[in-house]
N, C-alpha and C positions, 0 to 999 in steps of 0.2 A: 224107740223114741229118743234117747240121749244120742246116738249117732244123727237122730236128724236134729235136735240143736247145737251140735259141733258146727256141724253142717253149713248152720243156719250164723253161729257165730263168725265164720270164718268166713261167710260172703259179709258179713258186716263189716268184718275188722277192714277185709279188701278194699269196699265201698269205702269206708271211714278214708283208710289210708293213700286211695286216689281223690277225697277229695279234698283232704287236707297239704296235697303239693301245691307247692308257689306257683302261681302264675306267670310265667315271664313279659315283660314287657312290651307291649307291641312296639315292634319299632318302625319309625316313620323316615320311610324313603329319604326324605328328604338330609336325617341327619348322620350327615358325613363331613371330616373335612377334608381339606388339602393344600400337603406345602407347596406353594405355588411358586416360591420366589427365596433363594437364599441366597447371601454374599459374607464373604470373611472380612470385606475393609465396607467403608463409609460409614458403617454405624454407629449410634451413639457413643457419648464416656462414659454414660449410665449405665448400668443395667436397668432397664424398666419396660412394659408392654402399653402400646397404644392401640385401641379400638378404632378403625376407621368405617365409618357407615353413608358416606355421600361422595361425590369424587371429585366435591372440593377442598376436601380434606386430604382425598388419596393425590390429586396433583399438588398440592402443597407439600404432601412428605415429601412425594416423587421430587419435586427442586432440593427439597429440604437435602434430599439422599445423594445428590447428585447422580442417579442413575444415569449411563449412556443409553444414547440412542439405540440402539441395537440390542441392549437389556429391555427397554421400556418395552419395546414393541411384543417383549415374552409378558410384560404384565397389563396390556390391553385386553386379554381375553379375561379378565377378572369383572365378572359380573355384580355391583352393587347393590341393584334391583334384589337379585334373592340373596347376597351372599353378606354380609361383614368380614371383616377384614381385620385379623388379630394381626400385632408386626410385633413383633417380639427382640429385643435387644441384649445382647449378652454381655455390653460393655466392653472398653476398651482393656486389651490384652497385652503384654509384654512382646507374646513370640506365634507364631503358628500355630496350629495343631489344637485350637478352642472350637470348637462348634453349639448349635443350640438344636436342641431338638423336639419333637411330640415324646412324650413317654405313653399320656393317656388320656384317651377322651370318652368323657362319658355322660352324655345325653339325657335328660328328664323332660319334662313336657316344657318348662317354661327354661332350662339353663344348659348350657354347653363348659362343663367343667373340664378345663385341659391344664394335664400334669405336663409341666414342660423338664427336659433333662440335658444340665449342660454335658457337652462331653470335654475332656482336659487330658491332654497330653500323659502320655505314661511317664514314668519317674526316666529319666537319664535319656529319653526318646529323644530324636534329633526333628529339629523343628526349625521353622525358619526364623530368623533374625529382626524382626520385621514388628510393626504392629498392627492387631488385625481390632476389630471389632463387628463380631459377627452378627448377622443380622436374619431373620425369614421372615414371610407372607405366609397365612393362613388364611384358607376360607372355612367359613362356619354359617350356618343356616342365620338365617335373616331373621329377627325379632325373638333371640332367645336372651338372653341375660349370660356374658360370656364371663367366667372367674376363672381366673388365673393361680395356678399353684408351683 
């Protein structure tokens, strides 16, 4: 009889302890992003990010950025309908060699939280002479609450 409540313990502890794992998240298709669009010159002296959501907003950056014709036409297939439109500005730079990046996005039901990560020249790294202020386009699911870190 104690062999068969070892027994009987040890399918418990099992049951207990498959059903006390975390759940993961369902994730929904929909949320993903993508950089759609980067340049190292036109952009702001700021560092700062704008949310664009209508695409009279987006053809006013677009004058605002001075994009050329032959760039634009790479950010036509930018869908407003499902997508928002994070533009992220890294500010104006001395020399070459700044970039701006995703480090991390991570999705909840109502927010699209995206860690961004500058990149900066190595120490003594030859770079150009020049000043750059680099700039990207991100798409992000449509009617989430986008925050920036």
């Amino acid at each position: 009889m104690n062999h068969f409540k070892k027994i009987i313990s040890l399918i418990s502890i099992s049951v207990l302890s498959l059903s006390c794992k975390t759940q993961q998240p369902v994730v929904d298709k929909n949320d993903v992003y993508e950089v759609v669009y980067k340049s190292q010159i036109g952009g702001k002296k700021e560092k700062s990010n704008l949310i664009i959501k209508n695409y009279e907003d987006f053809n006013a950056l677009i004058s605002e950025l001075n994009i050329d014709e032959q760039e634009y036409e790479k950010l036509l297939s930018i869908d407003l309908e499902k997508h928002d439109l994070l533009v992220c500005f890294l500010g104006e730079k001395n020399t070459g060699g700044y970039d701006i990046d995703i480090d991390n996005v991570i999705f909840s039901k109502s927010t699209s939280d995206v860690t961004l990560k500058e990149l900066v020249p190595e120490k003594n790294a030859m770079v150009t002479m020049v000043i750059t202020a680099p700039y990207m386009f991100v798409t992000l699911p449509k009617n989430k609450t986008i925050l920036v870190k």
